[in-house]
Predicted model as a PDB file, atoms N, CA, C, CB and O in Angstrom, pLDDT in the B-factor column:
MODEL        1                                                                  
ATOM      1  N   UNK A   1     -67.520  16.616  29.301  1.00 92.00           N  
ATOM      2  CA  UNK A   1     -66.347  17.432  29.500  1.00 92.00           C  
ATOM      3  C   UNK A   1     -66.310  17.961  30.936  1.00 92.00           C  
ATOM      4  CB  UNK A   1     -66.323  18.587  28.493  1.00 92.00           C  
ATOM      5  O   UNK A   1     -65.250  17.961  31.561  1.00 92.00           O  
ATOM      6  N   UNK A   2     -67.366  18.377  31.429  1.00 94.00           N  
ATOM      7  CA  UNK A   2     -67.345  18.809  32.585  1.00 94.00           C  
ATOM      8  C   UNK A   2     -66.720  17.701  33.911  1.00 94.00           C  
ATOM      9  CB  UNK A   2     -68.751  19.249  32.695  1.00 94.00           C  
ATOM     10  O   UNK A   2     -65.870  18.075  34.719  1.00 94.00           O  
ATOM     11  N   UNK A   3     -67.208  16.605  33.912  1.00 92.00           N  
ATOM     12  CA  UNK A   3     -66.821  14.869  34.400  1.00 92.00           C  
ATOM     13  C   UNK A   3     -65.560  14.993  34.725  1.00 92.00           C  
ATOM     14  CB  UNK A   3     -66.919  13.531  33.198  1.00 92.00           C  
ATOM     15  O   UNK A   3     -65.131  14.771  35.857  1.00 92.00           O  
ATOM     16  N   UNK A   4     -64.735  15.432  33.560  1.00 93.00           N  
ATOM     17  CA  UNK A   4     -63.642  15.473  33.262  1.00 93.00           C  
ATOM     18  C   UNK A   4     -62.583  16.281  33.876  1.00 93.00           C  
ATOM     19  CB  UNK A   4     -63.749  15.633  32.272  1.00 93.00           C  
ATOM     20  O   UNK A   4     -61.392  16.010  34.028  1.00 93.00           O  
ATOM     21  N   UNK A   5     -63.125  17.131  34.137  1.00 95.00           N  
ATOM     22  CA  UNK A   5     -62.953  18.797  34.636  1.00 95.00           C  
ATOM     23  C   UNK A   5     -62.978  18.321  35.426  1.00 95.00           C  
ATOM     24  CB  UNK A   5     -63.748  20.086  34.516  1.00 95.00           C  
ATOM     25  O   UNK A   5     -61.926  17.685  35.478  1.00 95.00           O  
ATOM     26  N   UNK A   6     -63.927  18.017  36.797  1.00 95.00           N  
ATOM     27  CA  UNK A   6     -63.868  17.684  37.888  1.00 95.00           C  
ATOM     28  C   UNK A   6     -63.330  16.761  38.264  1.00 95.00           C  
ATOM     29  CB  UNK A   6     -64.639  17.665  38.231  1.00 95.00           C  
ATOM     30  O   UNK A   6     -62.992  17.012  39.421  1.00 95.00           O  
ATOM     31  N   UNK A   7     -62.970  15.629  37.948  1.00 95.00           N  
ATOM     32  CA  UNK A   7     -62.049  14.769  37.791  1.00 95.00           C  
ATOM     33  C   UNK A   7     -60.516  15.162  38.406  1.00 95.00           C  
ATOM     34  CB  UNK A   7     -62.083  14.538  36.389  1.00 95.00           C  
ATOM     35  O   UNK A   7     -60.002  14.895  39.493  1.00 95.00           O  
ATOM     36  N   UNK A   8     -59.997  15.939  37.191  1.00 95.00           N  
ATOM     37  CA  UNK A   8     -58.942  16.560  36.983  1.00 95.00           C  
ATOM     38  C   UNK A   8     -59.048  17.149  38.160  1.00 95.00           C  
ATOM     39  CB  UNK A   8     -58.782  17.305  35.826  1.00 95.00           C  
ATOM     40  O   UNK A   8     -58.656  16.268  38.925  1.00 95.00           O  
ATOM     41  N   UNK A   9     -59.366  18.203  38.895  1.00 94.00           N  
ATOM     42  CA  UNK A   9     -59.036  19.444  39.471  1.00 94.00           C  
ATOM     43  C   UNK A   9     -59.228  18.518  41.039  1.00 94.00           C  
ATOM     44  CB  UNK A   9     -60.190  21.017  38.989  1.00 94.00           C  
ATOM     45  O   UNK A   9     -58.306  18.751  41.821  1.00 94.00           O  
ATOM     46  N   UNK A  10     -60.144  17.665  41.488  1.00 94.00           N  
ATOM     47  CA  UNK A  10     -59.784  16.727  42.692  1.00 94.00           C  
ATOM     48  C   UNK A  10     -58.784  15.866  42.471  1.00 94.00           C  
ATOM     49  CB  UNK A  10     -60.846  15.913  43.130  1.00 94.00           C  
ATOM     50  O   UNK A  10     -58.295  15.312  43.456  1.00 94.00           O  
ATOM     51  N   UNK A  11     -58.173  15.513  40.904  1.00 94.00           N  
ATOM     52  CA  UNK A  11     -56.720  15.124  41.417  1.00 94.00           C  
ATOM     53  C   UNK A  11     -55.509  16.194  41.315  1.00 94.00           C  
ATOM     54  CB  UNK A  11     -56.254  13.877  40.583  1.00 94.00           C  
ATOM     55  O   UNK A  11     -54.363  15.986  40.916  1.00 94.00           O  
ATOM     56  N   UNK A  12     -56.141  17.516  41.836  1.00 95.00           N  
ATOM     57  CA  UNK A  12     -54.828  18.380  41.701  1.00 95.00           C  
ATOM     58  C   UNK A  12     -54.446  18.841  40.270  1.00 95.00           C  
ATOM     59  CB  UNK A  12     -53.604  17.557  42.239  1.00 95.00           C  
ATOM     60  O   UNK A  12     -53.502  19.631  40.255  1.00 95.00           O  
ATOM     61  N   UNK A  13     -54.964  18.524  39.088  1.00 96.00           N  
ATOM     62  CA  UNK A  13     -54.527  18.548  37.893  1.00 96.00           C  
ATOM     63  C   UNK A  13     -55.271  19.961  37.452  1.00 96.00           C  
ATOM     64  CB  UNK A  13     -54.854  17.168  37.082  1.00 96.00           C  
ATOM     65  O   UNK A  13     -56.480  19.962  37.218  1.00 96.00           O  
ATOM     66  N   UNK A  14     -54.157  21.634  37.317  1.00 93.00           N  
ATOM     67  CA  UNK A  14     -54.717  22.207  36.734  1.00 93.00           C  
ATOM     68  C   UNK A  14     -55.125  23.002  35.483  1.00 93.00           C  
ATOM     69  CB  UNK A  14     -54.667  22.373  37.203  1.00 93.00           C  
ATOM     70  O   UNK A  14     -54.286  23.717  34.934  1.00 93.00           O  
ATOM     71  N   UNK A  15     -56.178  22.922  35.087  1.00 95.00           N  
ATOM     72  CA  UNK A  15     -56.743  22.967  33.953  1.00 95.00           C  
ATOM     73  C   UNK A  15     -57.183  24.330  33.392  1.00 95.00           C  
ATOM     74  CB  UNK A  15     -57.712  22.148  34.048  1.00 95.00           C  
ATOM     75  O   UNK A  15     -57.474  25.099  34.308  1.00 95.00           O  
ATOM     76  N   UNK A  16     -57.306  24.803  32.297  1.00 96.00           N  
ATOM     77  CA  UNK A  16     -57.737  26.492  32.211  1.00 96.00           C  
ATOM     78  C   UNK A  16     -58.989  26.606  32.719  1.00 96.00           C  
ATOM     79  CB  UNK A  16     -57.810  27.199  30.684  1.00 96.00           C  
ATOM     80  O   UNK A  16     -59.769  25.666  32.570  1.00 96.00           O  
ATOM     81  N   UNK A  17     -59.324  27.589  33.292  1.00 95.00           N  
ATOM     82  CA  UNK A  17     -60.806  28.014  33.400  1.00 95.00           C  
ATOM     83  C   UNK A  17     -62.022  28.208  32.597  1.00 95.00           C  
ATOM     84  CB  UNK A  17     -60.779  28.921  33.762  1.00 95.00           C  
ATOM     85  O   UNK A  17     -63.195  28.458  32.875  1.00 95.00           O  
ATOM     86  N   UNK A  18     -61.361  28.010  31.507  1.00 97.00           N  
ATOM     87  CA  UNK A  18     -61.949  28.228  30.244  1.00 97.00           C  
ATOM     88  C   UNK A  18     -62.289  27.207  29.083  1.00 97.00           C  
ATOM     89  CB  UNK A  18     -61.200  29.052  29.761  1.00 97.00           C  
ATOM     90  O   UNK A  18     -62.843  27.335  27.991  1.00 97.00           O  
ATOM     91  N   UNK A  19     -61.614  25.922  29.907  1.00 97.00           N  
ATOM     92  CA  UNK A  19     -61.317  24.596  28.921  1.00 97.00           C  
ATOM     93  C   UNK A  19     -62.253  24.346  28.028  1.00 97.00           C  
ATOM     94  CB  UNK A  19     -61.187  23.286  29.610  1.00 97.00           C  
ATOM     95  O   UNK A  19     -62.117  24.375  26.805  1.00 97.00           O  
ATOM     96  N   UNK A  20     -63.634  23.988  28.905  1.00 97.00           N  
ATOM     97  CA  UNK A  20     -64.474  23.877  27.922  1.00 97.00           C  
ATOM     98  C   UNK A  20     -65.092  24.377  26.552  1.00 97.00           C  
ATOM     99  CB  UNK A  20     -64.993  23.860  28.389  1.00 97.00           C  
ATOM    100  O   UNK A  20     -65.327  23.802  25.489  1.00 97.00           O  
ATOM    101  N   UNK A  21     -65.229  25.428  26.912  1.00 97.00           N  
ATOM    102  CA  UNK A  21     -65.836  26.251  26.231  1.00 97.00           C  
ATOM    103  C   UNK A  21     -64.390  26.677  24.915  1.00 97.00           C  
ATOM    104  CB  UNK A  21     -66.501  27.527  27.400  1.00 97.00           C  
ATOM    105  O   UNK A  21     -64.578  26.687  23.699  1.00 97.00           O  
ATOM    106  N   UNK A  22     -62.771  27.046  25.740  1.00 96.00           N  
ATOM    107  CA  UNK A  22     -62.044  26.887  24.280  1.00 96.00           C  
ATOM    108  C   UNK A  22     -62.018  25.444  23.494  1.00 96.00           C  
ATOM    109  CB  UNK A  22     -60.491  27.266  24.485  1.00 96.00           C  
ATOM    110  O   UNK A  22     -61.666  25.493  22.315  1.00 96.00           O  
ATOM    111  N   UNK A  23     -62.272  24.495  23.906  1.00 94.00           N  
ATOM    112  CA  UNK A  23     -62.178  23.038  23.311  1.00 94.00           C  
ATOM    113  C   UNK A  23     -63.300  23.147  21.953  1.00 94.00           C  
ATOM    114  CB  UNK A  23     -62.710  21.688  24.655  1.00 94.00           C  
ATOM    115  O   UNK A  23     -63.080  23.175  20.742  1.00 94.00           O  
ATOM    116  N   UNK A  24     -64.943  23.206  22.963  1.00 94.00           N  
ATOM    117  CA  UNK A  24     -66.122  23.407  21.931  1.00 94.00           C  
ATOM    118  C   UNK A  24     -65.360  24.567  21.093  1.00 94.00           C  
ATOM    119  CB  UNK A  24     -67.804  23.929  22.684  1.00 94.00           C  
ATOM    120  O   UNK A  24     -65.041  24.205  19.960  1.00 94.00           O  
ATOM    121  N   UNK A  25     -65.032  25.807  21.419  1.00 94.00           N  
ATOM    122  CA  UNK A  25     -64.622  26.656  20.114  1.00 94.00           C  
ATOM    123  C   UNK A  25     -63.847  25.980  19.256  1.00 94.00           C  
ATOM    124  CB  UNK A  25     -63.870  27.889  20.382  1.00 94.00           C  
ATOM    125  O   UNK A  25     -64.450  25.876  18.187  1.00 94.00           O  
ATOM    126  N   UNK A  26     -62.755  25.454  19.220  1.00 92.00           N  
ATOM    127  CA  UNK A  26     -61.859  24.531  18.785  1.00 92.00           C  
ATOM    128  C   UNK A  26     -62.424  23.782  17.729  1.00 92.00           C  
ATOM    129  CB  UNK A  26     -61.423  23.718  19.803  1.00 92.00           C  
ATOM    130  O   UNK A  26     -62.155  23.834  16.529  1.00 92.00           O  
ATOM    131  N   UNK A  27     -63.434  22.913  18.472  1.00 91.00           N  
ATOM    132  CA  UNK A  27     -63.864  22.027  17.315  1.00 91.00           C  
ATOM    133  C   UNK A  27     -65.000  22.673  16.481  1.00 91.00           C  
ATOM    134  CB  UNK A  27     -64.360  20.617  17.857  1.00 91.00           C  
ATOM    135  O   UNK A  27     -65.633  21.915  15.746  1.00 91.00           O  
ATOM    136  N   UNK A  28     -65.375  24.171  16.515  1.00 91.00           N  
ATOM    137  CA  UNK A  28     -66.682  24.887  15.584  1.00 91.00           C  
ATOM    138  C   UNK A  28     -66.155  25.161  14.923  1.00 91.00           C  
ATOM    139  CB  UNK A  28     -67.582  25.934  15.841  1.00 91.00           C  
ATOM    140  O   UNK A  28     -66.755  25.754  14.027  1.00 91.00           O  
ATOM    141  N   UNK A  29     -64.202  24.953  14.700  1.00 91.00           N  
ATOM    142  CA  UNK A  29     -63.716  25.428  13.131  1.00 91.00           C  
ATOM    143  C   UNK A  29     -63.376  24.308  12.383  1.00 91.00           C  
ATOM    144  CB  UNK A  29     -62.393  26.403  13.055  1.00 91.00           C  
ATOM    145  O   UNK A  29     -62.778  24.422  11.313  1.00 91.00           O  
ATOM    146  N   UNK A  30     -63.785  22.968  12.967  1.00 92.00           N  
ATOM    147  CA  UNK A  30     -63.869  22.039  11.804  1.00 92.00           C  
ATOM    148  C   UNK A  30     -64.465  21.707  10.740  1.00 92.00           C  
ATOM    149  CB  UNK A  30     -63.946  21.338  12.024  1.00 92.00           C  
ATOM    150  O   UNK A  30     -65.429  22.472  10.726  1.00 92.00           O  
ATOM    151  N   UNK A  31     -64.522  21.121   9.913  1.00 94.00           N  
ATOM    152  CA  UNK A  31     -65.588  20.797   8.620  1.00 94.00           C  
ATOM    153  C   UNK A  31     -66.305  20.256   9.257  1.00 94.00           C  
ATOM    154  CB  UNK A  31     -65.279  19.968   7.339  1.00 94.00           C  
ATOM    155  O   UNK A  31     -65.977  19.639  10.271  1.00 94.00           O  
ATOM    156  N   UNK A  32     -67.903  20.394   8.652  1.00 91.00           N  
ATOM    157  CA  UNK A  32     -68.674  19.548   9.562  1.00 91.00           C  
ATOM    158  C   UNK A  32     -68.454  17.984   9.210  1.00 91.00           C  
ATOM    159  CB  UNK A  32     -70.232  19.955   9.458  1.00 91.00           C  
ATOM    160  O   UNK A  32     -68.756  17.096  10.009  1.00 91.00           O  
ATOM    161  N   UNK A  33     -68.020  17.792   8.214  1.00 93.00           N  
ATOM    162  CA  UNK A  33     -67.643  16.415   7.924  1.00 93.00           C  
ATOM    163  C   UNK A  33     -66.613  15.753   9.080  1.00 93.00           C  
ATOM    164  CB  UNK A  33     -66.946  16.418   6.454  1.00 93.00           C  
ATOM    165  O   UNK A  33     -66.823  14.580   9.392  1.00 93.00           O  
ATOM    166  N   UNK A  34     -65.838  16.260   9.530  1.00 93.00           N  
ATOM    167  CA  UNK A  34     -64.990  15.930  10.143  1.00 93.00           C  
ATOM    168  C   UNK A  34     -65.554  14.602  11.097  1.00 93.00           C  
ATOM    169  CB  UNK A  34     -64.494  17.133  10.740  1.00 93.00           C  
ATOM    170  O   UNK A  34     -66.772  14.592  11.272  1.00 93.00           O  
ATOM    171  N   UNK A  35     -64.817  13.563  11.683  1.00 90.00           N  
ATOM    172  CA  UNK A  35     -65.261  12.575  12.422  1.00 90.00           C  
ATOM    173  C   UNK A  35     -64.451  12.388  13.348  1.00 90.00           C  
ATOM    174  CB  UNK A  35     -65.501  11.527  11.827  1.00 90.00           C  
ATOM    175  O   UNK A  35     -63.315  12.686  12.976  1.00 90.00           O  
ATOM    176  N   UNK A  36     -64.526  11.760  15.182  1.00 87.00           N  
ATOM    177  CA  UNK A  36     -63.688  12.092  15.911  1.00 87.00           C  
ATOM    178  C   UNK A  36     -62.798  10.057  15.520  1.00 87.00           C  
ATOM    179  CB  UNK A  36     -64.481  12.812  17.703  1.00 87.00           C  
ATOM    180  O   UNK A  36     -63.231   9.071  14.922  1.00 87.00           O  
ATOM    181  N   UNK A  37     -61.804  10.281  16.080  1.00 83.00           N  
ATOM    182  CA  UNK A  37     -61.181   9.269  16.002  1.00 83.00           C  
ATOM    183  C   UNK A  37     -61.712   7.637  16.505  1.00 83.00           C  
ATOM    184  CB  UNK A  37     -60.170   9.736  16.592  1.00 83.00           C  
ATOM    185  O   UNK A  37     -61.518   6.503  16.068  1.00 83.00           O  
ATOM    186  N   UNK A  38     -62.589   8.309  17.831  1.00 82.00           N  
ATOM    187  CA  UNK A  38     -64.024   7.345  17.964  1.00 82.00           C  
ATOM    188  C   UNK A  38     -64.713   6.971  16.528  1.00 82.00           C  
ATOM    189  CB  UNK A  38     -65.303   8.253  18.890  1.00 82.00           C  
ATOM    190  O   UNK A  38     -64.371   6.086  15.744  1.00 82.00           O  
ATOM    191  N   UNK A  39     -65.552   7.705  16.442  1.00 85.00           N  
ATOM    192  CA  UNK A  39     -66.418   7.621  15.148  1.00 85.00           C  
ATOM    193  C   UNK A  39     -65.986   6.755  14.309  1.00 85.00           C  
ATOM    194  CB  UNK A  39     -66.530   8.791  14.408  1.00 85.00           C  
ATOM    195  O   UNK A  39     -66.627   5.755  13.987  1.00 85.00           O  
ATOM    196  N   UNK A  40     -64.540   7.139  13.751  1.00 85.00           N  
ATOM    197  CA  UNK A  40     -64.250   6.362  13.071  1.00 85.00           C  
ATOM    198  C   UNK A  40     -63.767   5.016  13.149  1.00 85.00           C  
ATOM    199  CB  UNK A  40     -63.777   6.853  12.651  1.00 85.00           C  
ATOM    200  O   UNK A  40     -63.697   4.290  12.157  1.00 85.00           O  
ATOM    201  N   UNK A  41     -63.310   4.538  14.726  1.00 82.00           N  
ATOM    202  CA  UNK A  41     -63.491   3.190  14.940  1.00 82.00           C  
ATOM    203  C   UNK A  41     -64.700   2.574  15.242  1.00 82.00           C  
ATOM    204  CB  UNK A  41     -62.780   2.877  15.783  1.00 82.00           C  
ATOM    205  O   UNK A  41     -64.958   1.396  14.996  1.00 82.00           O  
ATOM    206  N   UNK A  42     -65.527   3.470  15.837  1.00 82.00           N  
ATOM    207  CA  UNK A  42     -66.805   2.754  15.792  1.00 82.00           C  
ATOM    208  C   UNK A  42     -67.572   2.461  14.552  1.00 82.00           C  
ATOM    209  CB  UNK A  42     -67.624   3.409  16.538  1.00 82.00           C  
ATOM    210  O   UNK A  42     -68.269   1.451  14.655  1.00 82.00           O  
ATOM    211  N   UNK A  43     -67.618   2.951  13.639  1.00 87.00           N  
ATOM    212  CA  UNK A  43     -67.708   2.715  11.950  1.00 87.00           C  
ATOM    213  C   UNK A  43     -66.992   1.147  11.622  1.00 87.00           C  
ATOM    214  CB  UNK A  43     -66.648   4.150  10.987  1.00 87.00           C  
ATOM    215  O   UNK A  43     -67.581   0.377  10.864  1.00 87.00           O  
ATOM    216  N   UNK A  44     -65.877   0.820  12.168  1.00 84.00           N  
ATOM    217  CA  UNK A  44     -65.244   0.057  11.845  1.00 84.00           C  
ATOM    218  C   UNK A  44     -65.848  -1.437  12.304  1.00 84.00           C  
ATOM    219  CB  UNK A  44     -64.073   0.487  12.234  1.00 84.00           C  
ATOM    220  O   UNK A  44     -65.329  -1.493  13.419  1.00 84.00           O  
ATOM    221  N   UNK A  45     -66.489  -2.491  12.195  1.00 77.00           N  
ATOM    222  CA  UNK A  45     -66.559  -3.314  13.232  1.00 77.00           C  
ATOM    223  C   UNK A  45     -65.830  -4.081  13.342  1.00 77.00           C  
ATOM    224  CB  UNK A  45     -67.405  -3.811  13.381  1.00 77.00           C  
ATOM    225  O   UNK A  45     -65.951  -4.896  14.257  1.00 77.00           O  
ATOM    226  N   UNK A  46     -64.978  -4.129  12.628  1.00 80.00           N  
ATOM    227  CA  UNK A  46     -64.050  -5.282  13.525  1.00 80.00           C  
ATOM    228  C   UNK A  46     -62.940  -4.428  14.061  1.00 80.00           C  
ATOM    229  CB  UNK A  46     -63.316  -6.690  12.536  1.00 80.00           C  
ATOM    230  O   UNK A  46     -61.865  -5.021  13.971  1.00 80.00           O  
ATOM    231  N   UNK A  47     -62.855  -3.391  14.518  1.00 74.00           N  
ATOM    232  CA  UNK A  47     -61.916  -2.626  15.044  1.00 74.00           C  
ATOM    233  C   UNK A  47     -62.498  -2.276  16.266  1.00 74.00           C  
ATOM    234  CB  UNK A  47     -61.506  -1.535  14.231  1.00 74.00           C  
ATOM    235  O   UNK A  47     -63.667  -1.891  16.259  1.00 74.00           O  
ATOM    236  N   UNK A  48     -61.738  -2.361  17.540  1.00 76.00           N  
ATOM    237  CA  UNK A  48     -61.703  -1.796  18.942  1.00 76.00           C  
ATOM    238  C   UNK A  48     -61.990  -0.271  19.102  1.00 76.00           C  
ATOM    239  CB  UNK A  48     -60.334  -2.062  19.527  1.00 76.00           C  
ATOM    240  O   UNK A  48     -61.269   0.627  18.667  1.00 76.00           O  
ATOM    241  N   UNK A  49     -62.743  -0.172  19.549  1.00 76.00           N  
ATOM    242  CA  UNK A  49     -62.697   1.297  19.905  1.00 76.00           C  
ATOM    243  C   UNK A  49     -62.149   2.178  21.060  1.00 76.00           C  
ATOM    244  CB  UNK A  49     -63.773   1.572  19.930  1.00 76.00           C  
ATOM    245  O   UNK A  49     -61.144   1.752  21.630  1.00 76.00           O  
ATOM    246  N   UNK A  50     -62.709   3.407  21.491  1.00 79.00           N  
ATOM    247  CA  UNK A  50     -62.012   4.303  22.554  1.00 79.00           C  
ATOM    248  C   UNK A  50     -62.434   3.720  23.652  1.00 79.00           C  
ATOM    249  CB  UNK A  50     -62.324   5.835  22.581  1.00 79.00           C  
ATOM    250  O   UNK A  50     -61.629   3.426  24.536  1.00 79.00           O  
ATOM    251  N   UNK A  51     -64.142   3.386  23.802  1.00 79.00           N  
ATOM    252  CA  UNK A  51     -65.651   3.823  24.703  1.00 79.00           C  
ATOM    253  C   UNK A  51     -64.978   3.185  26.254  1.00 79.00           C  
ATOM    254  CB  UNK A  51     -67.601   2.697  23.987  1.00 79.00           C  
ATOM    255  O   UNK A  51     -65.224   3.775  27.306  1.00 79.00           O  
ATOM    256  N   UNK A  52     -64.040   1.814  26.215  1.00 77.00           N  
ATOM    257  CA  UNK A  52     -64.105   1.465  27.425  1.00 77.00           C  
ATOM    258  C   UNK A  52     -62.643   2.388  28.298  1.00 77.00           C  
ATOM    259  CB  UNK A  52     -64.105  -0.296  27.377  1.00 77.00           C  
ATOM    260  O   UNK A  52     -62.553   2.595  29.508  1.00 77.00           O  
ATOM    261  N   UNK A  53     -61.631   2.804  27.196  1.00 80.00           N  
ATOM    262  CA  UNK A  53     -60.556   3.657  27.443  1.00 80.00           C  
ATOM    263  C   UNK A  53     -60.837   4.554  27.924  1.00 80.00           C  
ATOM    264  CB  UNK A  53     -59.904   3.999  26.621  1.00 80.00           C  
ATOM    265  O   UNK A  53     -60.454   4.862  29.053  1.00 80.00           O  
ATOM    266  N   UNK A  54     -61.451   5.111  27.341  1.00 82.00           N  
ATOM    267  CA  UNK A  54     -62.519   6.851  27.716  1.00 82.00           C  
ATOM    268  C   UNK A  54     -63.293   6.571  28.739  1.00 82.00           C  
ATOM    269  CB  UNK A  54     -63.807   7.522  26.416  1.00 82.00           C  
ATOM    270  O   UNK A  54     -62.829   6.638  29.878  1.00 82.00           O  
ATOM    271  N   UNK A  55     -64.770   6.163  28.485  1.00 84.00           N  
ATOM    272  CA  UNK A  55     -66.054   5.558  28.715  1.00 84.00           C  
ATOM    273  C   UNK A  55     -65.714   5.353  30.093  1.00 84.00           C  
ATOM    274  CB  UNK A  55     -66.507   4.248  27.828  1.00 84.00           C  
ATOM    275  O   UNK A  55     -66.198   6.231  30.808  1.00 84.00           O  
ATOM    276  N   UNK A  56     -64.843   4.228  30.891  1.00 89.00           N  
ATOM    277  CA  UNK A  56     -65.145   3.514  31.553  1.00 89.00           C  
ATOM    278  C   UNK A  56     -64.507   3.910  32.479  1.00 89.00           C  
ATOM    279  CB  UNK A  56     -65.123   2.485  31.232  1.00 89.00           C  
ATOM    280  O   UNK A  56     -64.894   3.735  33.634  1.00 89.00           O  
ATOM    281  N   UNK A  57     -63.129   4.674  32.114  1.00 90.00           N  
ATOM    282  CA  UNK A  57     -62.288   5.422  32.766  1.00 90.00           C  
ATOM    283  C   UNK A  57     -62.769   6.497  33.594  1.00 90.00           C  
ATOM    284  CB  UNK A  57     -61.503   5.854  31.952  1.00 90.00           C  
ATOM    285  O   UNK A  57     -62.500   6.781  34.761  1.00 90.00           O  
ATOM    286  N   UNK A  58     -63.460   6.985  32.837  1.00 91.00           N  
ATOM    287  CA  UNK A  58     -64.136   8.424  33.382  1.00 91.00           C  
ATOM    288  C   UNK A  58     -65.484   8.117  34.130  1.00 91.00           C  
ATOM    289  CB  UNK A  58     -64.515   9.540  32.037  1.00 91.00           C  
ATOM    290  O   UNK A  58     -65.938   9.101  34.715  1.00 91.00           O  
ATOM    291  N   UNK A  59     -66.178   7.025  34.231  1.00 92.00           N  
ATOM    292  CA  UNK A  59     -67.025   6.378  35.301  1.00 92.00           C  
ATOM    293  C   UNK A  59     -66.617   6.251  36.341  1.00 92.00           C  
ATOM    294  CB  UNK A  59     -67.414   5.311  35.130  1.00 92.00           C  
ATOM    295  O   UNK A  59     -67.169   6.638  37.371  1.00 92.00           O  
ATOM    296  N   UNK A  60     -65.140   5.447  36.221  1.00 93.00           N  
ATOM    297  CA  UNK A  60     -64.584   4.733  37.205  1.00 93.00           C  
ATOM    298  C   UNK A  60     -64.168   5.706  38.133  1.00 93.00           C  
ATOM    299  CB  UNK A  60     -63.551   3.863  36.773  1.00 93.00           C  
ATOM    300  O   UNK A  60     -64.501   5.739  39.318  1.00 93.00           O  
ATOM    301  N   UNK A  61     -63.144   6.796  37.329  1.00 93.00           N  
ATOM    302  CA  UNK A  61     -62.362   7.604  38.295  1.00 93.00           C  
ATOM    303  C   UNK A  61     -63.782   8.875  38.907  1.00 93.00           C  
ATOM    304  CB  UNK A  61     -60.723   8.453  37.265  1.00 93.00           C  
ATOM    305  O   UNK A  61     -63.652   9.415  40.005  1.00 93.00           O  
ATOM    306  N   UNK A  62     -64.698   9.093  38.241  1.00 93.00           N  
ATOM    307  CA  UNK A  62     -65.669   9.697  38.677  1.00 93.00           C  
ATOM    308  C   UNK A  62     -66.545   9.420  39.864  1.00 93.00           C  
ATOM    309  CB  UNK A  62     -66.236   9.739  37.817  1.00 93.00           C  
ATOM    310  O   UNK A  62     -67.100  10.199  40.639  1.00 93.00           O  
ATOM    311  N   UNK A  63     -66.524   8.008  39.803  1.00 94.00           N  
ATOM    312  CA  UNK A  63     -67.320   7.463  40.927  1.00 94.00           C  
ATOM    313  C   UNK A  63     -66.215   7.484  42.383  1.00 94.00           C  
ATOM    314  CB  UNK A  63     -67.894   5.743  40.438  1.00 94.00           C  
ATOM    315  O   UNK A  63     -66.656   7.726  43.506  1.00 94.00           O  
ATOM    316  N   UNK A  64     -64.710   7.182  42.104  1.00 93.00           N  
ATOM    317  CA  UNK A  64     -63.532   7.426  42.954  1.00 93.00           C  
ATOM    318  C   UNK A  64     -63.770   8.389  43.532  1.00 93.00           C  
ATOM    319  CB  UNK A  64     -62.340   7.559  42.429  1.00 93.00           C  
ATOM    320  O   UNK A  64     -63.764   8.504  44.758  1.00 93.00           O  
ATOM    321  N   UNK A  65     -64.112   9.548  42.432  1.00 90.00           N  
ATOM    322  CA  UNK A  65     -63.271  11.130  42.811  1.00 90.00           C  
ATOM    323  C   UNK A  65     -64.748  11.461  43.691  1.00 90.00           C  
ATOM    324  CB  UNK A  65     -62.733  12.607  41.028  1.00 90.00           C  
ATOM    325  O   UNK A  65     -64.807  12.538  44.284  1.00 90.00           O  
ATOM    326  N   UNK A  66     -65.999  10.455  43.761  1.00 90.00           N  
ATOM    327  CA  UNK A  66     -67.174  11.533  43.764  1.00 90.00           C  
ATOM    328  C   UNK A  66     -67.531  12.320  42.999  1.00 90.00           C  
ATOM    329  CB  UNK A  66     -67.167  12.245  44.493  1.00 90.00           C  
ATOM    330  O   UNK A  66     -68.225  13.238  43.437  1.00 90.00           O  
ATOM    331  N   UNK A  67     -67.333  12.297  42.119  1.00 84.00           N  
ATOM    332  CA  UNK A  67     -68.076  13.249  40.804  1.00 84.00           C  
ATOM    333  C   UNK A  67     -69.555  13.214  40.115  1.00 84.00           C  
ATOM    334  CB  UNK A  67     -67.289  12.973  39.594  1.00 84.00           C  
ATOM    335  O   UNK A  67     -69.829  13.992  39.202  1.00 84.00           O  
TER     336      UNK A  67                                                      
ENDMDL                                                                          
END                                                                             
């Protein structure tokens, strides 16, 4: 999350100061059962997942931004 954060804020994109930490709160009122939309394609195998959408994105533009 943090990756992300920094990411964002060297492209000008601004974000709460607080993102993180309200996001993690966010998700401490889920069931713990709950599964992220990842999870559940990665469960799947013959289904595509997020990892290179997400994953590779946030390498890529990280290594761009210097992060």
């Amino acid at each position: 999350m943090g990756e992300i954060v920094d990411i964002a804020r060297k492209k000008g994109i601004n974000l709460p100061e607080n993102i993180i930490e309200t996001s993690l709160k966010k998700a401490e009122g889920f069931p713990y059962v709950t599964k992220t939309s990842f999870q559940r394609d990665f469960e799947q195998m013959d289904k595509t997942d997020e990892r290179s959408i997400y994953g590779d994105t946030i390498i890529s533009l990280g290594k761009i931004m210097g992060c």
